[in-house]
N, C-alpha and C positions, 0 to 999 in steps of 0.2 A: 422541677427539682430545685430551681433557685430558690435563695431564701428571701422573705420580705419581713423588715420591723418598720416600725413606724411611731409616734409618739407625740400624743400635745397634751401638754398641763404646764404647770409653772419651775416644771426644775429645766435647766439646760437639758437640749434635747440630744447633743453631740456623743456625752461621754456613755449616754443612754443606749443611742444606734451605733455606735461602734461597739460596745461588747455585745449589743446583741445579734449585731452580724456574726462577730468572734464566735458564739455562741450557735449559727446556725451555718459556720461554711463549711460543716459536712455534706451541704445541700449543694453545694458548689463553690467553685473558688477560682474561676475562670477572670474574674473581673468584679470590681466592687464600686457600689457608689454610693451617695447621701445629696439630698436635697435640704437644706434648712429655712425656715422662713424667720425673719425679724423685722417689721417692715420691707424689706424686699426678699427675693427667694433667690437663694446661691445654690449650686451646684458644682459638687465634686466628686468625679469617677476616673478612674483606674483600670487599665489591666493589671491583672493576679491577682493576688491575694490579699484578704483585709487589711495586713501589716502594709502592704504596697500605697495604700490608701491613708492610712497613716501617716507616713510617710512623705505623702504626698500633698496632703492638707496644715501639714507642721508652717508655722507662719502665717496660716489665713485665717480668714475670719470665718470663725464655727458657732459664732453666737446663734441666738435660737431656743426659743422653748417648745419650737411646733417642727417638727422634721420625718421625712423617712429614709430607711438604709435599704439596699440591694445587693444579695452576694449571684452573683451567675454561673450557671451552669449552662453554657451554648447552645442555640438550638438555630433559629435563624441567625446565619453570620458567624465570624470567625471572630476568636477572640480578642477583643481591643480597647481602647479607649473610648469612640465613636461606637459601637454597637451595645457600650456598660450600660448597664441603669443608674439612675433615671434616662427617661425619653421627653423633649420635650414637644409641643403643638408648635406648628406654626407659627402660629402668634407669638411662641414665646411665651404663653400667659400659665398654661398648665403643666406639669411633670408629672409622669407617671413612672410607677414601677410595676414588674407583673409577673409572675412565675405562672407558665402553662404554654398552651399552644394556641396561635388563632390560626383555623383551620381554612376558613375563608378570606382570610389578606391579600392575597393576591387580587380576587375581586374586587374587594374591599378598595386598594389602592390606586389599582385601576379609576375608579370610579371617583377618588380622591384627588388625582390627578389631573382628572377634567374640571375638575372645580378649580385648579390652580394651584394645590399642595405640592409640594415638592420636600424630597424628604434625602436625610442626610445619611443614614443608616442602612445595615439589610436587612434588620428585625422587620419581625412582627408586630413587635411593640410600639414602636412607633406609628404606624398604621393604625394602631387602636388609640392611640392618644391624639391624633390627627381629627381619626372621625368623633371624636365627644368635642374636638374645637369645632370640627362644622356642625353637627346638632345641635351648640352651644350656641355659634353666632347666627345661625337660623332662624331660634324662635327664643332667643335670648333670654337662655335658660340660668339660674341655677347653678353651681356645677352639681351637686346629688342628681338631680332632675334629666341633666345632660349624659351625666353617666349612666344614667339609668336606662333612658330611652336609645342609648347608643349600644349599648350592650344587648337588645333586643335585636339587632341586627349579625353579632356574632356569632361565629359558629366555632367551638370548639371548649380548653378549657383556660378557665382565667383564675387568679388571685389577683387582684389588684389593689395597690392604692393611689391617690388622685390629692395633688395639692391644685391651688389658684392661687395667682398671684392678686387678684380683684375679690378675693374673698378670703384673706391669709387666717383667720381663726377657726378654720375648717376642716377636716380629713375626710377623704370619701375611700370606704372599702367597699371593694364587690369582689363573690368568688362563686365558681361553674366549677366544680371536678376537681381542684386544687383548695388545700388545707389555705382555711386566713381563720384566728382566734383573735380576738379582743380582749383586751385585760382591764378589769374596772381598779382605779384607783380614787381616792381622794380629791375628787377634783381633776382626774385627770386620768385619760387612756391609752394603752401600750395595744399595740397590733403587732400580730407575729407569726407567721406562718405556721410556728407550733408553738407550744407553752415554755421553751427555753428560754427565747431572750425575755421572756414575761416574768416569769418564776418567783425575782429575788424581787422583786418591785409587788406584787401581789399575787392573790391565791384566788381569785375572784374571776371569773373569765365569763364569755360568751364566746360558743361557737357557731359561727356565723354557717347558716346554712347555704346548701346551690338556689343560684338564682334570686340569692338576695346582697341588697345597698345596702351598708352601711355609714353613718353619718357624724361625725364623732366633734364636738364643738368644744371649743376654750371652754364655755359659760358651765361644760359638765355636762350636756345634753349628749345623750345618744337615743339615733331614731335608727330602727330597720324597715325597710319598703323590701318586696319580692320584687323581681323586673315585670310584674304583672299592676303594680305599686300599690300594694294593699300592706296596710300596714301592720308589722309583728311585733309583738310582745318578745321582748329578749327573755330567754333562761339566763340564769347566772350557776354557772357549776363553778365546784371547789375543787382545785389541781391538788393533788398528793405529790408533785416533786418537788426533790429537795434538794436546794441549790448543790450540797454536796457533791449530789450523783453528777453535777455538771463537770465536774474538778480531777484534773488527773491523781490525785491523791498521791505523788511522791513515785508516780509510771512515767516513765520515760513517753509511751503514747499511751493514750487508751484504749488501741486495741490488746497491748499488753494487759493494763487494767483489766478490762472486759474478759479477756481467757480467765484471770485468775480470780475474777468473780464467778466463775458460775459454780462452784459446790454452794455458794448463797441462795444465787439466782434460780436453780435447779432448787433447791428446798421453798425458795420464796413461790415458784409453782406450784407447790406443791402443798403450801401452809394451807389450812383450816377443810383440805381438802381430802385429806385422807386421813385413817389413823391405824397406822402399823401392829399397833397391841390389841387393838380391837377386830382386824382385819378388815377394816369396810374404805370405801372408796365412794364420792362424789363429786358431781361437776351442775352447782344451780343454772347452770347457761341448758342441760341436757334432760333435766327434769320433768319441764314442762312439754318438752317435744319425746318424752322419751318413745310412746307409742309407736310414734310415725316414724323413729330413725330405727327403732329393734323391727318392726316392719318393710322396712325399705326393700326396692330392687336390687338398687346398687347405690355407692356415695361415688359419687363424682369430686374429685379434690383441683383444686386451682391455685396457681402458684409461680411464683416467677423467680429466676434464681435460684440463693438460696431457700428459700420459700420452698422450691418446687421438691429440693430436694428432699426436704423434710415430708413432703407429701409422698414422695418415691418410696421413705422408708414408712409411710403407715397405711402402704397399699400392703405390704408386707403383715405387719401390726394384723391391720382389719380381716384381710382375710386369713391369715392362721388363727387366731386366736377367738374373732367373731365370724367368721366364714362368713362375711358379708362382701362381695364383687366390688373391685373399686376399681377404678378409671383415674391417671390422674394428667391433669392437663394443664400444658401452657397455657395460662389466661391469655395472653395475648395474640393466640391462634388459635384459642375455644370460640372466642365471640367473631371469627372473621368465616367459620366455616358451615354455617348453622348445623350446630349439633343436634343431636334428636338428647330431647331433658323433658320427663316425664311429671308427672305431679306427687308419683310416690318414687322419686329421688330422692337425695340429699346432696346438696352441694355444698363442699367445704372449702372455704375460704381462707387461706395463710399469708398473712402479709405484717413481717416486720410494722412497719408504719401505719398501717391501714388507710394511708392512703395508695395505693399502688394504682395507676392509672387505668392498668388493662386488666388486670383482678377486678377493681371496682365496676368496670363496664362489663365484662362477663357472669358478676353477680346479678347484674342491671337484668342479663337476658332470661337469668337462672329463674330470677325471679319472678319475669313477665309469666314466665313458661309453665310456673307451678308449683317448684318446686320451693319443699325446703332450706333455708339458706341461713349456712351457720357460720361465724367466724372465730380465728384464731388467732389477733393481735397483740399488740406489743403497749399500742397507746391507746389511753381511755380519751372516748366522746371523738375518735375517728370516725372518718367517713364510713367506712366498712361496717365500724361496730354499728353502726346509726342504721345502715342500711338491710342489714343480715334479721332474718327473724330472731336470734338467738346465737349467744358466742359466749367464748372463755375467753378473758383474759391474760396472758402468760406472764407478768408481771415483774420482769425481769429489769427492770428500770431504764433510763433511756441509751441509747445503745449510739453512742457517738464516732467511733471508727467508722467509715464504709464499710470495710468487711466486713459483714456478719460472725458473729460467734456465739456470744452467750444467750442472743435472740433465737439461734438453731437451736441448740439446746434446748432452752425451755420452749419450743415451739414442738420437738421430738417427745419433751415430757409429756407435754399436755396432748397431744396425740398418744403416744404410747398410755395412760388414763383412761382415754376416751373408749380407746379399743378392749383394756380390759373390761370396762363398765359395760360395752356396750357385748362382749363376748361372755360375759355372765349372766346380763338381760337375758340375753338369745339361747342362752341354755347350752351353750357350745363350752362354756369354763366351768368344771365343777367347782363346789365350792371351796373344799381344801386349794384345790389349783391356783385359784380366782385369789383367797389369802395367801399364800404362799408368794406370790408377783404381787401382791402388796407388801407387803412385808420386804421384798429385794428390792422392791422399788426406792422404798425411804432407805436404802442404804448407801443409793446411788451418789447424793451428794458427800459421802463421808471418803465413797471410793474414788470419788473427782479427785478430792481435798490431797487423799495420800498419791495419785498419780502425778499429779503436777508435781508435788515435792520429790517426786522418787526419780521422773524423766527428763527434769530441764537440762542437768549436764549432759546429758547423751545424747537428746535434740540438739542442743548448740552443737556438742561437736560433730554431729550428722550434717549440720547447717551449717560448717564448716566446708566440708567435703564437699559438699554438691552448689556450693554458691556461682559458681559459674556454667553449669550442667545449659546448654541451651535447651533442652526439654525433659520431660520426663512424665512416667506412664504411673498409673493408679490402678490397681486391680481388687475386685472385691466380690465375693458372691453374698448372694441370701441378703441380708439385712443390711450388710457391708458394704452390697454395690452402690447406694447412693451415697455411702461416705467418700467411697472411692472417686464419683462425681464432687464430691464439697471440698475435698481435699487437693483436689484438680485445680478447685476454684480458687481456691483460698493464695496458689500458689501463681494462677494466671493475673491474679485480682494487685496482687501489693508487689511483686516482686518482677512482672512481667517477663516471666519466665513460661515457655509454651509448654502445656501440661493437658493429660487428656485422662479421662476417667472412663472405666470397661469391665464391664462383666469379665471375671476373669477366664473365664469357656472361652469368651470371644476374643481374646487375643490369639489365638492360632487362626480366625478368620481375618487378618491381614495384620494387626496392629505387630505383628511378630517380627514383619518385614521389617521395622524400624531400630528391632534391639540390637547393640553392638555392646563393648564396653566402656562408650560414652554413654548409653543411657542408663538414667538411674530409673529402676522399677522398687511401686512403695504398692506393698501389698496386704491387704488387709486382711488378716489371719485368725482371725478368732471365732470364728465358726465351728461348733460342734460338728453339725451336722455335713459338713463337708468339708473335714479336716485331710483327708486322705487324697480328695481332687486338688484342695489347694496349696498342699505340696507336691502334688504332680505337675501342677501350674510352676510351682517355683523351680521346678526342675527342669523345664521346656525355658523357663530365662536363663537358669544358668548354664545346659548346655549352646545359648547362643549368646555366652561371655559377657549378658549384661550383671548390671549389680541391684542387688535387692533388698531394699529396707523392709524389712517386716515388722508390723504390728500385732504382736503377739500376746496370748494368755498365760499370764503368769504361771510358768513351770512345762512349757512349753516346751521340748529339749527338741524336738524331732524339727522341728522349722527353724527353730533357733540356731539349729548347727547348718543347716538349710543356707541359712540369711547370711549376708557380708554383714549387716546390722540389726538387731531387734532391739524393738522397745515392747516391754511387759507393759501390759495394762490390769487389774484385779480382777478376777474371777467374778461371772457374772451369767445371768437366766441370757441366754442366747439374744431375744427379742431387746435385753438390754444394750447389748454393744454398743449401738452406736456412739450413745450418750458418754460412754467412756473411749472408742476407740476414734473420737474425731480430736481428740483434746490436742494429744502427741501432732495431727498434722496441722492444726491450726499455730500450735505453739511452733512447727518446722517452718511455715512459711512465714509466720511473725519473723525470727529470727534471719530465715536465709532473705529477707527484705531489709532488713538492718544492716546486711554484711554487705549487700548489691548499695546502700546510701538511697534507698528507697523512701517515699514520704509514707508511713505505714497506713496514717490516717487519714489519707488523701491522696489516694492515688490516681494517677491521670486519667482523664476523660469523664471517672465515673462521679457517681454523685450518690448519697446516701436513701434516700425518698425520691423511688421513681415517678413522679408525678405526672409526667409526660408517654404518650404512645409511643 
């Protein structure tokens, strides 16, 4: 989840890796550091935040055309000065930087220890920069050649970059299971965990695959070797981001931003993919598999977080509307349990970043096993997307708050697509029906557009009310209960505030014991099909004195008078809700995180691209 940039050509290397750290400490922000080379190699690192580092470099010497940056997000060791990146060898001669886990360290160190290392830190990382100095002075290698062959000994996952102070016009990248991109320039190359801090500098990239070195030289030279050391041929793909999308545009944070883009972002899903006056719908990711997926047993979905939740609601999706069996599963306790995954499966893959570390290793198994393997991403030439037989894109631009928002969204659209196309395939959607949920679908971004304008006074002053609430409960049936789970999140995630998400049947099976009139109950109401139970629900809280926000459908009277508060959302096809009934709770915990002096965009612990198990 750390971020890595890096950079050698002939501009200054400083003012380069400082915005591109800026640029990537959604990835973490635990600690930050920069190595630079100019004739000798400086080193400067920080606990907190990249401005800390700033800060703390004011005065020194940042010269350098050859340098790399590190933002942290902790993993071995507590956060500090001593455990930041860089790491350096023993010797002194090398610094590394590294986002991942090495799984083998302890061994590793052990074993580094008898040789005489001694080590200052309780990384990991350091461990791995140790052992490329002893394979180094061994057989007095190289650094590429050192790193290479050293890396054959780890187990786990790595991004790395690699300076020498005995070879200063050089960069060595290597990455296992963690995102590292190169960006070709003129004479010169940018390294970056993802295409951010690359972006405004060029459009030209290599994405460096697992198990391969990279080698990146002053003279313009770039070589890639596998750790098998056979040599590849780079691609060069061309990035579509547009330094804009980096920019809070005039938002206080960008997760504000980000709510108030998605009536875009929801249509930008949606663009060249459907068409409302014609009634038809496609997806070219589904095309080519369409046989095997209108055939299937069951889809198997995987998902982490908010991810998962979006798969919660298109277990719903798939089997009403395509009656196809779904299953949806923490990736991260799919691949530890061996699950039984057939060859006429489908397994679907959701992951914001596509890199997700336990998603990408349970596709890893999906796939040994036979099956189908589709993805649902956010960034183009991710791991996921590389790895999957076939995926859609959701193309909602990049999505820099930690919380999730308008990446749910369009991750529910292109799910909510997927299920009608594939519930028409299967002969389960007649065709009026099938156009009909085309046609409400393209309307969905216009009914975003007018909800936002219509709720944010009444959000703020709900977010007024309840800014101190030490918890509070989410209730939701049918398509709503996973909203009722992301709205949970949205409010544990930024505002650390304890909040629990529940079928709402299932609060009279214990969560009832908790209600008093200190707790606020936000309940999601817009279900047709069970309007009648979930004001029987809001009645079982209010006879035990708690208070109840509801999210309700415009015109609403019977729950409205029900609720201490409601927020209307527009009238919509059932299977639609969510995409409009999650706005109102993303926009409550945006707000009640502002009124607590919360970091909205960075909130503690977490980190944006879980890269790590």
């Amino acid at each position: 989840m750390c971020g890595i940039v890096a950079y050698i050509g002939s501009k200054k290397a400083y003012p380069i890796l400082i915005k591109g750290l800026a640029r990537l400490e959604y990835r973490g922000y635990d600690s930050a550091g920069i190595a630079l080379q100019n004739g000798d190699l400086r080193v400067y690192k920080k606990k907190g935040k990249v401005a800390d580092l700033v800060d703390y470099t004011k005065g020194k010497n940042t010269e350098g055309s050859i340098g790399m940056g590190h933002t942290r997000w902790a993993t071995h060791g507590k956060p500090d000065d001593t455990n930041a990146h860089p790491h350096s060898s023993g010797n002194d001669r090398l610094m590394l930087i590294h986002n991942g886990i090495i799984e083998n360290y302890a061994v590793l160190k052990s074993a580094l220890i008898k040789h005489g290392h001694t080590f200052k830190s309780e990384t990991d990382t350091e461990v791995l920069v140790h052992l490329i100095e002893e394979v180094q002075q061994q057989e007095n290698l190289p650094i590429e050649e050192a790193v290479r062959q050293a890396l054959t000994q780890v187990h786990g996952a790595f991004a790395i970059v690699v300076m020498d102070r005995q070879d200063p016009y050089k960069i060595v990248a290597a990455r296992r299971s963690s995102p590292l991109v190169i960006g070709i320039g003129k004479g010169e190359f940018f390294i970056g965990s993802d295409a951010t801090p690359i972006v405004e500098h060029t459009k030209k990239v290599v994405y460096l695959n697992d198990e391969e070195v990279a080698t990146c030289t002053l003279e313009g030279d770039l070589t890639i070797k596998t750790l098998r050391n056979e040599v590849m041929t780079p691609t060069i793909h061309q990035i579509e981001l547009e330094i804009e999308q980096l920019e809070k545009g005039g938002y206080d944070y960008f997760m504000l931003k980000e709510i108030y883009e998605q009536p875009t972002t929801i249509a930008e899903c949606m663009r060249g993919r459907m068409d409302a006056e014609e009634g038809w719908m496609r997806l070219g990711g589904m095309e080519e598999h369409m046989k095997r997926i209108i055939n299937a047993q069951r889809m198997i979905i995987l998902g982490c977080g908010t991810s998962w939740h979006a798969g919660m609601i298109a277990e719903y999706l798939f089997e009403e509307i395509a009656r196809l069996p779904v299953e949806v599963e923490y990736a991260s306790e799919f691949r530890y349990r061996n699950p039984v995954v057939r060859e006429n499966d489908v397994v679907l893959a959701i992951s914001q970043s596509g890199e997700t570390a336990d998603t990408y290793a349970a596709l890893e198994l999906a796939k040994e096993r036979g099956a189908l393997t589709y993805g649902i991403v956010n960034v183009v030439g991710s791991s996921i997307a590389r790895l999957t037989h076939s995926g859609s894109y959701i193309h909602v631009g990049p999505e820099i708050g930690v919380a999730s928002t308008k990446a749910f969204t369009g991750q529910v659209t292109m799910l909510t697509m997927m299920a009608i196309i594939v519930g028409y395939e299967r002969g389960f959607l007649p065709k009026s029906e099938y156009q009909k949920l085309v046609q409400e679908l393209a309307r969905i971004p216009q009914k975003v557009e007018e909800l936002l304008k219509n709720c944010q006074k009444q959000v703020e002053y709900i977010a007024g009310e309840f800014k101190n609430a030490p918890n509070a409960l989410y209730l939701g049936r049918g398509y709503n209960f996973p909203v009722a789970l992301e709205g949970a999140l949205k409010l544990k995630e930024i505002s650390y505030i304890h909040a629990e998400g529940y079928p709402a049947a299932e609060m009279k099976h214990g969560p009832i014991a908790l209600i008093d009139e200190n707790m606020p109950v936000f309940v999601i109401a817009t279900n047709k099909s069970a309007h009648e139970k979930v004001a029987s629900n809001i009645q079982e809280v209010k006879a035990r004195k708690g208070v109840v926000i509801a999210v309700i459908t415009e015109g609403d009277e019977t729950i409205k008078n029900l609720a201490d508060f409601a927020i209307e959302i527009p009238e919509t096809e059932e299977p639609f809700t969510p995409l409009l009934s999650v706005i109102p709770l993303q926009l409550l915990a945006y707000h009640i995180a502002v009124l607590r002096g919360c970091n909205v965009d960075q909130p503690r612990n977490l980190a944006k691209s879980v890269t790590v198990e």
